[in-house]
N, CA, C and O of each residue as an XYZ file, in Angstrom:
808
protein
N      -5.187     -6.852    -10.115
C      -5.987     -6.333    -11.225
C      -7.292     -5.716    -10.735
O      -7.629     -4.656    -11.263
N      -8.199     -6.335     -9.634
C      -9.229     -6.174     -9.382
C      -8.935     -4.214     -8.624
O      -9.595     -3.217     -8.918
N      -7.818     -4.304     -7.711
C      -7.568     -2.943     -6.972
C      -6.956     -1.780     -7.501
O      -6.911     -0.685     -6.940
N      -6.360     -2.149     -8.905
C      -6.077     -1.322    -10.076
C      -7.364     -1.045    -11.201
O      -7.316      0.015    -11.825
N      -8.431     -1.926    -11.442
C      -9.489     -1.563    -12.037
C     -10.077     -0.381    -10.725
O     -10.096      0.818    -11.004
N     -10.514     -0.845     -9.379
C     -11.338     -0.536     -8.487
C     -10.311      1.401     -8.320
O     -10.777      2.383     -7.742
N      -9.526      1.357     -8.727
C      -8.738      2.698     -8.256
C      -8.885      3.623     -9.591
O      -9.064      4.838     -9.513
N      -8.815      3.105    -10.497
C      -9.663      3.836    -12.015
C     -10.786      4.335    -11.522
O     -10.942      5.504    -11.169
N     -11.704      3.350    -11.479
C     -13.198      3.813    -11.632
C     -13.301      4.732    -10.158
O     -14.277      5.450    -10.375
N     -12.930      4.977     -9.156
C     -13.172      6.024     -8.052
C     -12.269      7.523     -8.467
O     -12.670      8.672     -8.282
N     -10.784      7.044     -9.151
C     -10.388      7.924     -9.338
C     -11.208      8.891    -10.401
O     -11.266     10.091    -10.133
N     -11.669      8.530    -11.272
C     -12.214      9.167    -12.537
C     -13.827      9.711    -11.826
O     -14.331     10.780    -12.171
N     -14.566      8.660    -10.682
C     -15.919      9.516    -10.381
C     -15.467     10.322     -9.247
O     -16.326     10.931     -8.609
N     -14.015     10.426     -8.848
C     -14.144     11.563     -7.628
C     -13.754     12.897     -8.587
O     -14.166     14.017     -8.286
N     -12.837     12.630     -9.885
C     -12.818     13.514    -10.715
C     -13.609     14.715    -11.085
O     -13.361     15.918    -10.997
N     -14.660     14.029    -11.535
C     -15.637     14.359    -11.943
C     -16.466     14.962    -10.519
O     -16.693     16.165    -10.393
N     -16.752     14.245     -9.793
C     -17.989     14.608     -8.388
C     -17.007     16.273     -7.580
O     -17.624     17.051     -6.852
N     -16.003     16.411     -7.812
C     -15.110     17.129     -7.421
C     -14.908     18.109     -7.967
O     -13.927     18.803     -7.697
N     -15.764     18.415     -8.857
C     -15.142     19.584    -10.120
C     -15.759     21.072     -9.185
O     -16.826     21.279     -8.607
N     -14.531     21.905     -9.379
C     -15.203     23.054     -8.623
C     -16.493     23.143     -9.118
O     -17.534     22.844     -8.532
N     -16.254     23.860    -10.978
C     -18.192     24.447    -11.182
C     -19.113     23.218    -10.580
O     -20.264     23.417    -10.190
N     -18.613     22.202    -10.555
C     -19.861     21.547     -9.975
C     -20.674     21.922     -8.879
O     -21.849     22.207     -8.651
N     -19.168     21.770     -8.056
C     -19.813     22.107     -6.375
C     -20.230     23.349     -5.840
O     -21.057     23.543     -4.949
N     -19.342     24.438     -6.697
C     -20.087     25.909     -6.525
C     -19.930     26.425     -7.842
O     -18.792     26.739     -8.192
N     -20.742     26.544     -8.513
C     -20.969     27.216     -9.299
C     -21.066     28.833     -9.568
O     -22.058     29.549     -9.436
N     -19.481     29.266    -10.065
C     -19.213     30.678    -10.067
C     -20.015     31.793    -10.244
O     -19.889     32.720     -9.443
N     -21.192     31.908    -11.568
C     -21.697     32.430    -11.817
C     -23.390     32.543    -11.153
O     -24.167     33.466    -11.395
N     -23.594     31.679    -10.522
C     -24.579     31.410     -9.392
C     -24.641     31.978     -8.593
O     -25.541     32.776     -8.331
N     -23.121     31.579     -7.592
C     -23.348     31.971     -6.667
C     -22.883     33.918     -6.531
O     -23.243     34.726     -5.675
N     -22.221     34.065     -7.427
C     -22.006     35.598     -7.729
C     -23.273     36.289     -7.332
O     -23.495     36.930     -6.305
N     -24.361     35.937     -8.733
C     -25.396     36.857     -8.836
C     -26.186     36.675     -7.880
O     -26.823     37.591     -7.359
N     -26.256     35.197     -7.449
C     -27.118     35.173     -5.681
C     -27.061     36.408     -4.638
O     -27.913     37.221     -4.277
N     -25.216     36.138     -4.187
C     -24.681     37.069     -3.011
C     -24.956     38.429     -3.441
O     -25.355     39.160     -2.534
N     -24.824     39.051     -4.794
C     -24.838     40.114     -5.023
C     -26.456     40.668     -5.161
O     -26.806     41.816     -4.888
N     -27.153     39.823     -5.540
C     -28.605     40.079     -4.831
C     -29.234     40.285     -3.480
O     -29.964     41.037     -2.835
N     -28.639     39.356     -3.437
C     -28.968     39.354     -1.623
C     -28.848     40.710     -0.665
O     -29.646     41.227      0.116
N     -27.656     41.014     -1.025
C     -26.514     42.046     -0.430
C     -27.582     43.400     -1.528
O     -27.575     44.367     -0.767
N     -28.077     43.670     -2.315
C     -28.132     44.657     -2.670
C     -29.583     44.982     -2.579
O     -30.176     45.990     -2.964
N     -30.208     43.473     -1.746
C     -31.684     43.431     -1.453
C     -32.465     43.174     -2.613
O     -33.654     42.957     -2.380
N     -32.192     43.150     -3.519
C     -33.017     42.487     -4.750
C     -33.900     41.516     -5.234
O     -34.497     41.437     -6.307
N     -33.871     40.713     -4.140
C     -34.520     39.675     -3.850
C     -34.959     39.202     -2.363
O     -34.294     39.383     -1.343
N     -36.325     38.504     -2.461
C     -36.864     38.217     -1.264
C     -36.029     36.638     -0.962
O     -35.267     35.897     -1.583
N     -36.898     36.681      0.768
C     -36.516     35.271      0.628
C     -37.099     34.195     -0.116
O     -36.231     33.553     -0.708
N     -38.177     33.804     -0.282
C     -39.073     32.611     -1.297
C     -38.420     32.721     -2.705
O     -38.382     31.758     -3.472
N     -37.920     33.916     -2.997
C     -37.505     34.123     -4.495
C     -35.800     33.411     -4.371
O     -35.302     33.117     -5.457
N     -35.082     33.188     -3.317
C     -33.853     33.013     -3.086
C     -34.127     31.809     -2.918
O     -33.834     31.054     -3.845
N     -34.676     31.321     -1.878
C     -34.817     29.696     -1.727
C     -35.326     28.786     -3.609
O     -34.848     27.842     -4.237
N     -36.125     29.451     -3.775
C     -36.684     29.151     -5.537
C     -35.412     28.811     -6.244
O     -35.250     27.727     -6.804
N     -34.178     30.111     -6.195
C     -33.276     29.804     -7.092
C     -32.846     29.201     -7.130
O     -32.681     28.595     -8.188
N     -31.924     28.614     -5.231
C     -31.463     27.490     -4.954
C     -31.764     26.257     -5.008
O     -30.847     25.443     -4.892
N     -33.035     25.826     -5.185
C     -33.438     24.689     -5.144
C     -33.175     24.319     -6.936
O     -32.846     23.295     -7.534
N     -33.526     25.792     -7.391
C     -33.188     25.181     -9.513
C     -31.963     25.164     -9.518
O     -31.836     24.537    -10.570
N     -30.940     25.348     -9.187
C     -29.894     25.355     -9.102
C     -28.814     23.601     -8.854
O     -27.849     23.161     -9.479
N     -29.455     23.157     -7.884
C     -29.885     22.533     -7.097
C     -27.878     21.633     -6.566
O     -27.427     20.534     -6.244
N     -27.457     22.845     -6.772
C     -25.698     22.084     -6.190
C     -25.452     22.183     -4.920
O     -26.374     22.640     -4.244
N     -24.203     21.808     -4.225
C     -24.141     21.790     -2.979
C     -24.229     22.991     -2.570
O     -25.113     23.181     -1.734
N     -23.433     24.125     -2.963
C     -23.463     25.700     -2.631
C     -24.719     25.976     -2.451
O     -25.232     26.165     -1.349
N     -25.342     26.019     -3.622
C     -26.974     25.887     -3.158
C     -27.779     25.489     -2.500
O     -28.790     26.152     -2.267
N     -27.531     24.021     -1.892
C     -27.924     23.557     -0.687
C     -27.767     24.490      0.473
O     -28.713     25.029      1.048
N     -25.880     24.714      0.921
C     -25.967     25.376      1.971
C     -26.122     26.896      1.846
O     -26.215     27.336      2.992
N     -26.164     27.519      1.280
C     -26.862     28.521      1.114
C     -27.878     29.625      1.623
O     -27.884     30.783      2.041
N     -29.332     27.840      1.136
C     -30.208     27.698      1.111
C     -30.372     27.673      2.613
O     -31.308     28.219      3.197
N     -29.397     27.003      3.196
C     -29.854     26.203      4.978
C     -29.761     28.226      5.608
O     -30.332     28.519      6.659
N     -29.141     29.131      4.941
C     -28.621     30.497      5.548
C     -29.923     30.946      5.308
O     -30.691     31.282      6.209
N     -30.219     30.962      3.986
C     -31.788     31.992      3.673
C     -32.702     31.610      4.408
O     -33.376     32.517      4.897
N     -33.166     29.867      4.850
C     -33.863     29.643      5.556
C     -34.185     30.926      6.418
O     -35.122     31.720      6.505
N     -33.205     30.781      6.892
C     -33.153     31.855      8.559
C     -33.143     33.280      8.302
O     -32.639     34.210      8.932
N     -33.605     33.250      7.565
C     -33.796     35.106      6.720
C     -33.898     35.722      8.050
O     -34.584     35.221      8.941
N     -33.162     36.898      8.202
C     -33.548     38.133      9.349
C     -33.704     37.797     10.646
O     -34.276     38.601     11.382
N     -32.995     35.956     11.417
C     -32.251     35.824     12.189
C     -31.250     36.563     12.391
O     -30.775     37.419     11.644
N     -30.755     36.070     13.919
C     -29.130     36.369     14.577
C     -28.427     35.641     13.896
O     -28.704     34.485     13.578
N     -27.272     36.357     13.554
C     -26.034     36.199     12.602
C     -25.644     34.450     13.896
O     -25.321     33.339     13.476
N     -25.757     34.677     14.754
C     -25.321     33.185     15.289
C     -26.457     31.853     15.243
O     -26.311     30.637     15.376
N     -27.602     32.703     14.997
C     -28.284     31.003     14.463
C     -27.964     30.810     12.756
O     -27.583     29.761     12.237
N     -28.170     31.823     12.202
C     -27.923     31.458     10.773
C     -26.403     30.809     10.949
O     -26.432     29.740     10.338
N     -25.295     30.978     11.438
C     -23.874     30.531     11.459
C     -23.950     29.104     11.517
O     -23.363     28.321     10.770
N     -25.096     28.693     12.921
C     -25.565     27.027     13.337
C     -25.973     26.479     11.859
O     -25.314     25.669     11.207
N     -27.083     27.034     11.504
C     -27.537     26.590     10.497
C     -26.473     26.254      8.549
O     -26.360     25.426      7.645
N     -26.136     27.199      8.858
C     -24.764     26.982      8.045
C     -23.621     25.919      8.055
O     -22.982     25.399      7.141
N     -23.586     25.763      9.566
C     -22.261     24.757     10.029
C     -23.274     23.536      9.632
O     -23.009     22.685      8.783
N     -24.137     23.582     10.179
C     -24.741     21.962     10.004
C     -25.342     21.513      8.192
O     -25.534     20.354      7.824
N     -25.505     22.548      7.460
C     -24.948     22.181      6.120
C     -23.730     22.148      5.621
O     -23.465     21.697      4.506
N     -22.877     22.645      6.453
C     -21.459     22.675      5.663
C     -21.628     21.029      6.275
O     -22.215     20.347      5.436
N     -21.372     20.484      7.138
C     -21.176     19.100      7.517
C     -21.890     18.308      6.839
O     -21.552     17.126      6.781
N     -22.792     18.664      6.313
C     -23.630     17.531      5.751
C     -22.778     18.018      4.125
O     -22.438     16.905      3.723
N     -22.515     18.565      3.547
C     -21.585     18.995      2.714
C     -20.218     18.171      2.533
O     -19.805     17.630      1.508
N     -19.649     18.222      3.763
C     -18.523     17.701      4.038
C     -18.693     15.935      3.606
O     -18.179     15.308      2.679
N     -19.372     15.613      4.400
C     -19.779     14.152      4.188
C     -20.225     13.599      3.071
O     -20.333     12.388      2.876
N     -20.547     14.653      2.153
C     -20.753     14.350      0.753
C     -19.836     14.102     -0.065
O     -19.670     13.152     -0.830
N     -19.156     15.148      0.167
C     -17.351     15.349     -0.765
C     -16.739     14.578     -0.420
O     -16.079     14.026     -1.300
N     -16.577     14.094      0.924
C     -15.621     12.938      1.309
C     -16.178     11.719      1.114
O     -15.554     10.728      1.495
N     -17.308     11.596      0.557
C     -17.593     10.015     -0.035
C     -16.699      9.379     -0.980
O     -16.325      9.840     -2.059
N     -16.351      8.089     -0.370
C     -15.347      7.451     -1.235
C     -13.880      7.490     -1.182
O     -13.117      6.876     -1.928
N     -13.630      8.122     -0.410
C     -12.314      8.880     -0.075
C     -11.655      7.686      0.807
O     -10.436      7.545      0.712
N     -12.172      7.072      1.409
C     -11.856      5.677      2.047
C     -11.366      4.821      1.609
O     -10.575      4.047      2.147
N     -11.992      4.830     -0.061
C     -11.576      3.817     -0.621
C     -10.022      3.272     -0.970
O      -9.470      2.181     -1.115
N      -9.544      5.118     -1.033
C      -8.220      4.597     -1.763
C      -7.629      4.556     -0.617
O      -6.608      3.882     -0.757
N      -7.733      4.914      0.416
C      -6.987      4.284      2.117
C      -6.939      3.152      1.993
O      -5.832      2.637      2.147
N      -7.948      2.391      1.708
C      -8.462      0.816      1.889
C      -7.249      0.164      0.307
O      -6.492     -0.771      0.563
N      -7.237      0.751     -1.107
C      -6.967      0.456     -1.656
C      -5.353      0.242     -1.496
O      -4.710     -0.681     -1.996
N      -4.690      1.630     -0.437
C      -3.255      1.946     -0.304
C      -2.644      0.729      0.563
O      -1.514      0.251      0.474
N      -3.852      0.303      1.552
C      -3.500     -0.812      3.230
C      -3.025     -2.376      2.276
O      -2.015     -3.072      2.385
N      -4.521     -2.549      1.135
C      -4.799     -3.841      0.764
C      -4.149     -4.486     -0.238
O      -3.963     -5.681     -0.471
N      -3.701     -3.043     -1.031
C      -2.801     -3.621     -2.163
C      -1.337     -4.219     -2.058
O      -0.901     -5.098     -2.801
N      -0.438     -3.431     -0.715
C       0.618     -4.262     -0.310
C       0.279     -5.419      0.415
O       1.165     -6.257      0.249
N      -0.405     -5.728      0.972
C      -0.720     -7.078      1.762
C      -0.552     -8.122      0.650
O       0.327     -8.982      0.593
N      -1.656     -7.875     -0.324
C      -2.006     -8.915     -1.201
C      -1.008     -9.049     -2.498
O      -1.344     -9.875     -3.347
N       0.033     -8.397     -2.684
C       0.652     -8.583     -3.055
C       2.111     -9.030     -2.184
O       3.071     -9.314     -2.901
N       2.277     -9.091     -0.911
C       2.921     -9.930     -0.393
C       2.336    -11.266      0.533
O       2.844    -11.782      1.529
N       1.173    -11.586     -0.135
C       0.756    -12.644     -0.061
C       0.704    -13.541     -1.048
O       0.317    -14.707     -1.126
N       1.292    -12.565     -1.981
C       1.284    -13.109     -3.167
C       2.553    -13.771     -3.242
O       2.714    -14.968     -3.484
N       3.221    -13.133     -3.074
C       4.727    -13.037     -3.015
C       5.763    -14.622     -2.068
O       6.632    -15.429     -2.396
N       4.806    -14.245     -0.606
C       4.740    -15.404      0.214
C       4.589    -17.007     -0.434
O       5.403    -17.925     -0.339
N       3.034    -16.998     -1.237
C       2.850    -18.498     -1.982
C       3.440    -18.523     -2.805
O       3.751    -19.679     -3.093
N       3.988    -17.504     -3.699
C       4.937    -18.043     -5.596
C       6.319    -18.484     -4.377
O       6.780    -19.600     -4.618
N       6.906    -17.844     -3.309
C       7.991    -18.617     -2.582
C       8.135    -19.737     -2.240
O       9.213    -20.288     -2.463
N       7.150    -20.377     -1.631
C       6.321    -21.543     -0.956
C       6.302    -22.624     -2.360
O       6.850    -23.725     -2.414
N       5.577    -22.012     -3.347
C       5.607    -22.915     -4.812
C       7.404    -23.081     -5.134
O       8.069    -24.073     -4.838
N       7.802    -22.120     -5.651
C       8.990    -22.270     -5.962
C       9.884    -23.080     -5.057
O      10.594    -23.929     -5.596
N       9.932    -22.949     -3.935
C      10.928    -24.138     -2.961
C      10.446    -25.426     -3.414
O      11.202    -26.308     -3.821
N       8.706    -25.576     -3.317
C       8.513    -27.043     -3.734
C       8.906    -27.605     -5.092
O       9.236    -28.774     -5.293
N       8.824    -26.541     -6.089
C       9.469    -27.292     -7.371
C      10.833    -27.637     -7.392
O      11.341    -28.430     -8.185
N      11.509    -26.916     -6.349
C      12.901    -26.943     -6.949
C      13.639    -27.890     -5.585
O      14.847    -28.124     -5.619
N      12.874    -28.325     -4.559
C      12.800    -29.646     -4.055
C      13.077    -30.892     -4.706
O      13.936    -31.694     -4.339
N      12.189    -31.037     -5.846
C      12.398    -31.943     -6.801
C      13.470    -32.346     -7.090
O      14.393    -31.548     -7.252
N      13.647    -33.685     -7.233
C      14.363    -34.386     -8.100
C      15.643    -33.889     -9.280
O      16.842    -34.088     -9.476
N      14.206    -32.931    -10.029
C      14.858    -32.867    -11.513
C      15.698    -31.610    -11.301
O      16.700    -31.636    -12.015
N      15.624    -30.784    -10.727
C      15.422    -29.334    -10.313
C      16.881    -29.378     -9.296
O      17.421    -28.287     -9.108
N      17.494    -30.582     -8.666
C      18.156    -30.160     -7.253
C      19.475    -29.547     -8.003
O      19.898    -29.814     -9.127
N      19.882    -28.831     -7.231
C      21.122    -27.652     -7.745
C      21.168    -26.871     -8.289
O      22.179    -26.169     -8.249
N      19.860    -26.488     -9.286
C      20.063    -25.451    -10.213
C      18.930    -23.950     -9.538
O      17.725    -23.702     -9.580
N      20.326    -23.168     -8.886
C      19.910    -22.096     -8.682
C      19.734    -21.127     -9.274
O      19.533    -20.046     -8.721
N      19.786    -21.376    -11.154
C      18.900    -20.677    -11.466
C      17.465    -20.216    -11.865
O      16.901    -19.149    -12.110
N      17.037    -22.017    -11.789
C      15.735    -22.043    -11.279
C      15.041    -21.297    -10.106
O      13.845    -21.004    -10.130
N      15.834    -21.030     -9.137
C      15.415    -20.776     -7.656
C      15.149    -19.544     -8.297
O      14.013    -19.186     -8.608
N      16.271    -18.832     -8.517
C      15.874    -17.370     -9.064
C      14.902    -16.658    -10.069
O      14.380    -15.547     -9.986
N      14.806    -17.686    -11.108
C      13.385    -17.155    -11.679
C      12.569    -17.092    -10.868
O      11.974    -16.024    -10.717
N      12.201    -18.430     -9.914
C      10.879    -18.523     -9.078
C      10.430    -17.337     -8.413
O       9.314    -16.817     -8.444
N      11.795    -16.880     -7.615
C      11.645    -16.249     -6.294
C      11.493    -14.425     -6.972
O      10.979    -13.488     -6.361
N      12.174    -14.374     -8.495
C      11.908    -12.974     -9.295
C      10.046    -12.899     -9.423
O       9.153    -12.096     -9.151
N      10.146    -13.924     -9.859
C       8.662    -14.293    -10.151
C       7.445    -14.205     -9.238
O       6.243    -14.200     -9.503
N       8.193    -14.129     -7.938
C       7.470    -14.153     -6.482
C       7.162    -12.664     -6.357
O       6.033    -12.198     -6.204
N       8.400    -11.912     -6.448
C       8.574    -10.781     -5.658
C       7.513     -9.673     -6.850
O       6.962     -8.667     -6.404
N       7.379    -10.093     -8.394
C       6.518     -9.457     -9.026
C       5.459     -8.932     -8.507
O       5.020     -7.866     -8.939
N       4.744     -9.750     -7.264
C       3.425     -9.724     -6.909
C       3.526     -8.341     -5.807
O       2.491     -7.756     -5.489
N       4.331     -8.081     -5.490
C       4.529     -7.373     -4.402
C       4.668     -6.122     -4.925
O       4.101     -5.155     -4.417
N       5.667     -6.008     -6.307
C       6.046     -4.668     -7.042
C       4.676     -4.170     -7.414
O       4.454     -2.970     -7.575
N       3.850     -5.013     -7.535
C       1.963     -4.702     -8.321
C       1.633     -4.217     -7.372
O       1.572     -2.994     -7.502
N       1.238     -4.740     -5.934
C       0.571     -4.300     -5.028
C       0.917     -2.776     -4.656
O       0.053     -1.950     -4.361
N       2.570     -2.462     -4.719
C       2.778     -1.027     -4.408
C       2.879     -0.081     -5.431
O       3.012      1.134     -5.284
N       2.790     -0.860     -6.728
C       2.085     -0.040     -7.831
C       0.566      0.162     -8.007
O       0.129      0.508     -9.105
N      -0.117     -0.012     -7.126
C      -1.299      0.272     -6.741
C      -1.405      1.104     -5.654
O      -2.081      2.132     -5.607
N      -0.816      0.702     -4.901
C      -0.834      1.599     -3.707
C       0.046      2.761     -3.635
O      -0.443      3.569     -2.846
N       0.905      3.085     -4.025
C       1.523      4.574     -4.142
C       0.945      5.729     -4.921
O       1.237      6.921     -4.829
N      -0.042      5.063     -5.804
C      -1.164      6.115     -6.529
C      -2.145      6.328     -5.118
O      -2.234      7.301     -4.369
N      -2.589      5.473     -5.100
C      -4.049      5.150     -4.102
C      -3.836      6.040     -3.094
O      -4.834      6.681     -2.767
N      -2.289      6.386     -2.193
C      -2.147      7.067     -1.475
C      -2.059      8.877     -1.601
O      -2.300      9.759     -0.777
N      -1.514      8.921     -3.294
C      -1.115     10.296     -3.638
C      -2.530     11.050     -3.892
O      -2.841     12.217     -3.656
N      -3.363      9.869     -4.515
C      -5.016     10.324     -4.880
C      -5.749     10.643     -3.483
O      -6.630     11.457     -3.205
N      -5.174      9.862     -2.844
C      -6.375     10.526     -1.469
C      -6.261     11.687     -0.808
O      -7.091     12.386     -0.226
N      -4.333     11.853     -1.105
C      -4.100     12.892     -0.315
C      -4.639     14.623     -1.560
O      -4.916     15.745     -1.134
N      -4.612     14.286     -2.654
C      -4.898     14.845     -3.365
C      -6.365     15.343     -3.028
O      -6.607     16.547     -2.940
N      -7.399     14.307     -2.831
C      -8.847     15.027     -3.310
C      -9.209     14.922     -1.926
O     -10.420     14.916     -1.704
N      -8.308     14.824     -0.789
C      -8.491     15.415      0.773
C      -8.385     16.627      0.365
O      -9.149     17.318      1.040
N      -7.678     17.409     -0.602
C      -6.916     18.776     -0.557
C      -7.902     19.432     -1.498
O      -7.912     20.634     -1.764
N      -8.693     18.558     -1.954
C      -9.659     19.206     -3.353
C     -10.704     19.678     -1.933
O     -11.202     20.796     -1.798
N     -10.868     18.503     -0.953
C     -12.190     18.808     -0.286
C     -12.210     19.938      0.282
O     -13.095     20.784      0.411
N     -10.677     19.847      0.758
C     -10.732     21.357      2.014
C     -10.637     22.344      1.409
O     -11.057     23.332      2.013
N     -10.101     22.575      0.063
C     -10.600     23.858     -0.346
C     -11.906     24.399     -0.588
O     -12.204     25.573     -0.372
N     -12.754     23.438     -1.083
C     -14.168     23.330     -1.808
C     -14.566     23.904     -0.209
O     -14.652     25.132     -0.219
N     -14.763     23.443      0.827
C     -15.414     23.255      2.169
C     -14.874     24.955      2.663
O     -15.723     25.713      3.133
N     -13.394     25.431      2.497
C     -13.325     26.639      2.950
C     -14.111     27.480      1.549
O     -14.393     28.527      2.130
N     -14.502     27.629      0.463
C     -14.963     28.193     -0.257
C     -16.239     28.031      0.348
O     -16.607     29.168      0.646
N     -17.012     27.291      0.647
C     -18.441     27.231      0.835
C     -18.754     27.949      2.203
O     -19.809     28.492      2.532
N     -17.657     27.830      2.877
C     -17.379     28.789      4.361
C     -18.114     29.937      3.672
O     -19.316     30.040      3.426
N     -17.229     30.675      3.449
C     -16.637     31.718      2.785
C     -18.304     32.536      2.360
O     -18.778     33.541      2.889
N     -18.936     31.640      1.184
C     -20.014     31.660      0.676
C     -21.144     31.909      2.213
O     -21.945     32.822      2.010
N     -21.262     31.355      3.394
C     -21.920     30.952      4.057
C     -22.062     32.470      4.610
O     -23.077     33.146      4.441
N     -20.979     32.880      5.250
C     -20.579     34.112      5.830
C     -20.909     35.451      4.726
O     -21.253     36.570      5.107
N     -20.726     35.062      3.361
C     -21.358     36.432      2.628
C     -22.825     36.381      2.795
O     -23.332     37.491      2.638
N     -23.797     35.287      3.109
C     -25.332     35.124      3.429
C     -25.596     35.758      4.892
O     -26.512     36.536      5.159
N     -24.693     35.312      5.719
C     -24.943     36.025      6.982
C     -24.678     37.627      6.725
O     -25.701     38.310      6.777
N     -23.441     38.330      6.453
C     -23.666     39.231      5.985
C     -24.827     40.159      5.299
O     -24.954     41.383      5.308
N     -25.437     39.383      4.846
C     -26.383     40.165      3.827
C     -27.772     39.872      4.460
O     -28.754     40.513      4.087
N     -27.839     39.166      5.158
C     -29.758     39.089      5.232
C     -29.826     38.896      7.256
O     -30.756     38.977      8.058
N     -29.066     38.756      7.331
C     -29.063     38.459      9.306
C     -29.481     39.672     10.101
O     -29.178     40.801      9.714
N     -30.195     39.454     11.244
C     -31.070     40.605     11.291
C     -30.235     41.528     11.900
O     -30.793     42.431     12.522
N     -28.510     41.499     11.847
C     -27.921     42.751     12.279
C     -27.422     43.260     10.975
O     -27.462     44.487     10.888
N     -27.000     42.679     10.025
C     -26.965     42.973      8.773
C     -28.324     43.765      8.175
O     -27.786     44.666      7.532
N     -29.770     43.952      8.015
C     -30.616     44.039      7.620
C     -30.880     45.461      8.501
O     -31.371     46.491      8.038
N     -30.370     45.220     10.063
C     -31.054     46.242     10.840
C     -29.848     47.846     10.353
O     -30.165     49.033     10.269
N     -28.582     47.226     10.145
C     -27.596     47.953      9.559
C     -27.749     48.843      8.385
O     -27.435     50.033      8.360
N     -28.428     47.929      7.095
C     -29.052     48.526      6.019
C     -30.309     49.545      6.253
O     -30.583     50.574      5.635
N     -30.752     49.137      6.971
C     -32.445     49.907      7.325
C     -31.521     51.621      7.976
O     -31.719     52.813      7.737
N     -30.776     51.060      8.624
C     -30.230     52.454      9.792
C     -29.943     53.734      8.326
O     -30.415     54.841      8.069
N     -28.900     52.798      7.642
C     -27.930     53.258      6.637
C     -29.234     54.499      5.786
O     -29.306     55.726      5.718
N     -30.189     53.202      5.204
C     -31.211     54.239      4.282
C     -31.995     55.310      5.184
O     -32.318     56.373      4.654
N     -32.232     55.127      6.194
C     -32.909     56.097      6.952
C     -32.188     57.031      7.242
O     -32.727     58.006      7.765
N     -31.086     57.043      7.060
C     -29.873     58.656      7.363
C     -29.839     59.381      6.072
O     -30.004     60.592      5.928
N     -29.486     58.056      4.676
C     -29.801     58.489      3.539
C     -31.235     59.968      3.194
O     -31.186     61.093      2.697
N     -32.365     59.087      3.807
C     -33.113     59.597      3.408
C     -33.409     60.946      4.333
O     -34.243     61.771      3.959
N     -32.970     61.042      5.059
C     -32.923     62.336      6.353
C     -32.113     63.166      5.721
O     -31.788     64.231      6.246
């Protein structure tokens, strides 16, 4: 009961902690990149947004603008080491239902083990000797504990593998996001734009 309550309440807050708009927010990060990229905004005015914003996309983002009009390979550093700290966010809790998938068959064939152990001793008895159909309730009665435990644990396992698969998408989207910032403000990106308007204007 306790690892079937405990697999509710993670399942329902990874639900929730997992929701794409949460983690990147579509319409955010749109009008961000498309600012950025079209020069519309400085950096202090970009870091400002991200911080009101204040989601993970926005976090790492934020770690790219830092480095305004850097080399496309330090802003990349700076990116990777928010995507990781990113990573470690999303995968909070994710342990649990590993832990929930290992613990729930054990303890239900530990369970299983003592209703056996009980049942031989009752039917030891006196009153009890010969009737094997006593034995068989007992030992049905035993094996219940075990059917629970892997009715706990065959969710516990499908959920982890599930919001492993929520993470890695979320984590290649925020890639993704990271690389349209380098694009747009890195000082070969910037020196690119400058070239571009100066031919324009020639």
């Amino acid at each position: 009961l306790v690892c079937s309550f405990t697999l509710v309440v993670f399942t329902l807050e990874r639900a929730i902690s997992l929701r794409g708009s949460r983690i990147i927010p579509g319409p955010f990060t749109k009008r961000l990149t498309q600012q950025l990229q079209s020069g519309q905004i400085d950096r202090e005015q970009a870091l400002l947004v991200c911080e009101e914003n204040q989601s993970i996309a926005a976090r790492v983002m934020a770690a790219g603008i830092k480095k305004w009009g850097r080399s496309a390979a330090e802003m990349e550093q700076a990116l990777i080491d928010a995507g990781e700290r990113a990573s470690h966010e999303l995968r909070r809790f994710l342990r649990v239902f590993s832990a929930l998938a290992t613990v729930g068959p054990l303890l239900g064939l530990l369970g299983t083990v003592l209703g056996i152990i009980q049942a031989f001793q009752d039917i030891s008895g006196a009153e009890a000797m010969g009737r094997m159909e006593m034995l068989s309730r007992s030992i049905s009665e035993a094996l219940f504990t075990t059917a629970s435990g892997l009715a706990v644990a065959i969710p516990a396992v499908i959920l982890s593998l599930y919001f492993s698969s929520c993470v890695d998408r979320l984590l290649i989207r925020l890639d993704a996001l990271g690389q349209d910032v380098v694009e747009a403000i890195s000082s070969e990106a910037l020196s690119s734009k400058s070239g571009s308007r100066s031919k324009k204007a020639a």
